[in-house]
N, C-alpha and C positions, 0 to 999 in steps of 0.2 A: 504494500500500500504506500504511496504516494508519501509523504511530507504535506502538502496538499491536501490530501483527504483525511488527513490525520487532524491535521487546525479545526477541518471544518466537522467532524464529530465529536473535539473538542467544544467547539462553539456554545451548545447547549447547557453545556456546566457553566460554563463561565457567565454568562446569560444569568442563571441562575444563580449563581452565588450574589451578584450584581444587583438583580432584586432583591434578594434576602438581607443585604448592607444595605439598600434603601429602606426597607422596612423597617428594619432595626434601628435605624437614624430617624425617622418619622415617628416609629413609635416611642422610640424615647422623647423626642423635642415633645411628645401629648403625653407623657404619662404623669403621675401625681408627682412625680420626684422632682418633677426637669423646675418647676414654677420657682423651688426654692433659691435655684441660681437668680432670678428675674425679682426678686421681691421687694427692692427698691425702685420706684418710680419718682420722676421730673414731671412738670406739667404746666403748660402757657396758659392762659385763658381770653379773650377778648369778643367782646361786646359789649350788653345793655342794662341797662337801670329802670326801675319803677320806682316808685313810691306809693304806697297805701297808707292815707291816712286823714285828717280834716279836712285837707285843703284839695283843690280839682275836684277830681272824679266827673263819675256821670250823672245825666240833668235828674238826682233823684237823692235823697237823703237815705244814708242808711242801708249801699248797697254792701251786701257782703263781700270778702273775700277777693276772687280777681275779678268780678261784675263793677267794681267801682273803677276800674283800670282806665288811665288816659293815657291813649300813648302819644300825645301831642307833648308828654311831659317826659319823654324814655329820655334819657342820658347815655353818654360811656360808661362803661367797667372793662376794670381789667382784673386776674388774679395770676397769683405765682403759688405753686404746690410743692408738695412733699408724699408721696405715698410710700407706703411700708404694706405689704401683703403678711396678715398674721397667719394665715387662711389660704389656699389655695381660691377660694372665692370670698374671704373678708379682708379687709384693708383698712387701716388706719388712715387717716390724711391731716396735715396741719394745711393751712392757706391762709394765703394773706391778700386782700382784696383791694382794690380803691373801685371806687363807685361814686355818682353826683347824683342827688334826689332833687325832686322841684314838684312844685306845687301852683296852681293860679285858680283863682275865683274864678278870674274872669273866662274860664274858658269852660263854663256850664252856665244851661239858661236855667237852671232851677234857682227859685228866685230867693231864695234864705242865702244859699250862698256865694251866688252873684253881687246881692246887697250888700252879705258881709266884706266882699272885694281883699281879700285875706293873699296874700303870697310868700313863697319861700324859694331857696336852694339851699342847698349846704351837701362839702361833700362827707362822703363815710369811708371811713378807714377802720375796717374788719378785718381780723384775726382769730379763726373760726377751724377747729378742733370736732371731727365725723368719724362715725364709724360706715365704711362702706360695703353693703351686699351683693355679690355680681353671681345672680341664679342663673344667668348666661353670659359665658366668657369668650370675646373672640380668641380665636385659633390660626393657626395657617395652615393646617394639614399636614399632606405632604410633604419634606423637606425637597425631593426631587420628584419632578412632576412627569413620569415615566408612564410612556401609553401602557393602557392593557392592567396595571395597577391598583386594582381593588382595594382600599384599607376602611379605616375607621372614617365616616364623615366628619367633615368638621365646616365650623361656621365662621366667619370674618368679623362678623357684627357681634358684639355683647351688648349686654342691658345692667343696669346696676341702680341700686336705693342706696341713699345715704340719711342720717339725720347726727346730730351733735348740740355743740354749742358752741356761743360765738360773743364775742367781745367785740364792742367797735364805740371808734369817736364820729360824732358829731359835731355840725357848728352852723346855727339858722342864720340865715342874712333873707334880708329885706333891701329892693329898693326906694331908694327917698333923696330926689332930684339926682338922680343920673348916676345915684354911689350906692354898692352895696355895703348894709349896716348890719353889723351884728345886730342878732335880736337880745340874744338872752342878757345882756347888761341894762339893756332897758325897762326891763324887767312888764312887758307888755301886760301880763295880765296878774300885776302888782305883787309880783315876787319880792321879796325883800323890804313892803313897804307898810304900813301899819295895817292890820286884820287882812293882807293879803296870803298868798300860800307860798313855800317856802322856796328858795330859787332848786331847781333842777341840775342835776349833772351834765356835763357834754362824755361820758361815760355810759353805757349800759351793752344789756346781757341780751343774746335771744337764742333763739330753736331755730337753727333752718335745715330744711328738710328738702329735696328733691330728687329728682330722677335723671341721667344719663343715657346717652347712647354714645358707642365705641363701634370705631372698624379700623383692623390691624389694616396696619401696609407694611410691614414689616416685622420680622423678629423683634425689632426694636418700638418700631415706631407704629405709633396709632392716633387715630384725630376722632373727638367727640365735639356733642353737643349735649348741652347740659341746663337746667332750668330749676333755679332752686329760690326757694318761699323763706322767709324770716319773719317770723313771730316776735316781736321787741315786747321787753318790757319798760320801753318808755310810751307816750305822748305827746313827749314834746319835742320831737325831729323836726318839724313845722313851725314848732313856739306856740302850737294852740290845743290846748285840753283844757279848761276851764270855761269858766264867764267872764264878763266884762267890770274891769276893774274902775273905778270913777276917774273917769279921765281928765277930771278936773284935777284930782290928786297930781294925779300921773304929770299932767302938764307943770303944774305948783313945784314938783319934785326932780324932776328927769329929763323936762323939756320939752319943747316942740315936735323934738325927731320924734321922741318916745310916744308924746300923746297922739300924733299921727299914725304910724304904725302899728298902737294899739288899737287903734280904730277907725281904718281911712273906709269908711261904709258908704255909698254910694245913696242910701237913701232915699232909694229906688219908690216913686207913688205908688206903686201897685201895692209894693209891700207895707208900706205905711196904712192905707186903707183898711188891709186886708186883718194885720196884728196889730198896729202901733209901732213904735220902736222898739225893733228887735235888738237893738246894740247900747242901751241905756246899760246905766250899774247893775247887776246882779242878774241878766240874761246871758243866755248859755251864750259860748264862743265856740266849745268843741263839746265833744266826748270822752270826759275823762277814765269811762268803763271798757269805748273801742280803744287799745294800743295800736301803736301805730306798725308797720309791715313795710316790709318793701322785695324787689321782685331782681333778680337775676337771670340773664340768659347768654353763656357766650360758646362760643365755638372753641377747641380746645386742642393743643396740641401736647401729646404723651410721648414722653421716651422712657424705656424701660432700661434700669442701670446693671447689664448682667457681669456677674459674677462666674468668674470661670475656678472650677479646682482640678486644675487641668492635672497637678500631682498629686499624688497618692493613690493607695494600693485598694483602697474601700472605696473611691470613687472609679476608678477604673474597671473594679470588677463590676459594681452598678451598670455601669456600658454593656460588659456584654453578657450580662446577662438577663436583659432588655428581651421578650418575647414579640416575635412577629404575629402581628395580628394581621389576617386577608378576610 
């Protein structure tokens, strides 16, 4: 027999061994082990902002949840990440966020608070601590994508919940002739000033909770989108939870800027008719039992930080003794 015909009844081993080192390399990159090399993660974040809370919304008092949502008032955000896999599908993550909220009266025709003609910005600076679930993890399969090739499916897209907690600074401004003013020194609805309520923190705490989607592009690299909810336990991101403080005071005390700001009310006839004056001393200005919310959404870029233990005698037998699944 040839030299020649020898190679090529060779061929069919070789073939096979060929796929059996693919398998072997595919089914390890999916098995429960391989995650622990990848369990450090980096993460970009960019897009948008809401706010949920006195001020905007929609022409209706009292909507709930995200039905009050104006998106005439969405801002930037951005975040920077940290994740740590405890879990082949849990994960810790710290993040640090910057975000800008806003708010304006004037952009609802329901007439309480159009009249009240109330506005804000201020940005937030969040530092927010989650524990993350991913019931579906993307995959990439196959290591070599070999026709004829049968193995375990796998998906590209994951899903994931989070919820945690979260620290972040605040800081309300108001405009008043062409310059933004801090609110809370002014103390708009008689913080610091005799029988008023006591001044507020630019400090507080909340719950934000939301949901994720992911698609690998790579071993390394994956890009999501993400949409998460925050529960504050303040009121006053806006400068408005209470009533109307006697703006004579306020004027006597604090000034012109302040007693303006406290209550630049438009004093709309409809609404006079219909209540009297809604913005006199001791009528509501907010809801001091709604806390305030606000809304995040950005697109997200993941790189995963792998670790390789490329020596040692326990890692190398893990390799090959990795089972081919078809």
């Amino acid at each position: 027999m040839t030299l020649r015909y020898t190679r090529l009844l060779h061929l069919p081993f070789v073939l096979a061994l060929l796929l059996a080192s693919a398998g072997v390399h595919a089914q390890y990159f999916r098995q429960s082990s391989y995650w622990k090399t990848q369990r450090q993660e980096l993460s970009l974040g960019f897009g948008i902002s809401n706010f949920l809370g006195e001020l905007g919304g929609r022409n209706q008092i009292g909507s709930p949840f995200l039905w009050d949502l104006e998106l005439s008032q969405t801002r930037p955000a951005a975040h920077f990440d940290y994740r740590y896999y405890v879990a082949q599908r849990v994960a810790l993550r710290a993040r640090a966020t910057y975000g800008v909220m806003a708010g304006n009266d004037n952009l609802t025709s329901e007439p309480f608070r159009q009249n009240r003609n109330l506005s804000f910005k201020s940005d937030i600076y969040e530092a927010s601590f989650v524990i993350e679930v991913h019931p579906y993890k993307e995959e990439l399969g196959h290591y070599h994508n070999l026709r004829g090739v049968e193995g375990q499916k796998s998906s590209r897209v994951g899903l994931y919940a989070f919820t945690g907690i979260t620290g972040f600074y605040f800081d309300p401004k108001a405009q008043f002739e062409n310059t933004w003013v801090r609110l809370k020194p002014l103390g708009t609805e008689g913080q610091g000033l005799p029988g008023g309520p006591e001044e507020y923190s630019n400090f507080a705490l909340g719950i934000p909770f939301g949901v994720g989607i992911r698609k690998a592009l790579s071993k390394n690299l994956s890009l999501g989108l993400e949409m998460q909810y925050t529960k504050t336990f303040t009121d006053y991101i806006d400068d408005v939870s209470t009533e109307y403080y006697d703006n004579d005071a306020i004027l006597a005390l604090r000034g012109e800027q302040a007693a303006f700001l406290a209550n630049p009310s438009l004093r709309l006839p409809q609404v006079l008719r219909e209540s009297g004056d809604p913005t006199t001393t001791g009528q509501q200005r907010g809801d001091p039992t709604d806390l305030d919310a606000y809304l995040f959404m950005k697109f997200q870029v993941h790189y995963k930080l792998t670790k390789y233990k490329s020596s040692g005698k326990k890692y190398r037998t893990r390799i090959r003794r990795q089972k081919i699944v078809f």
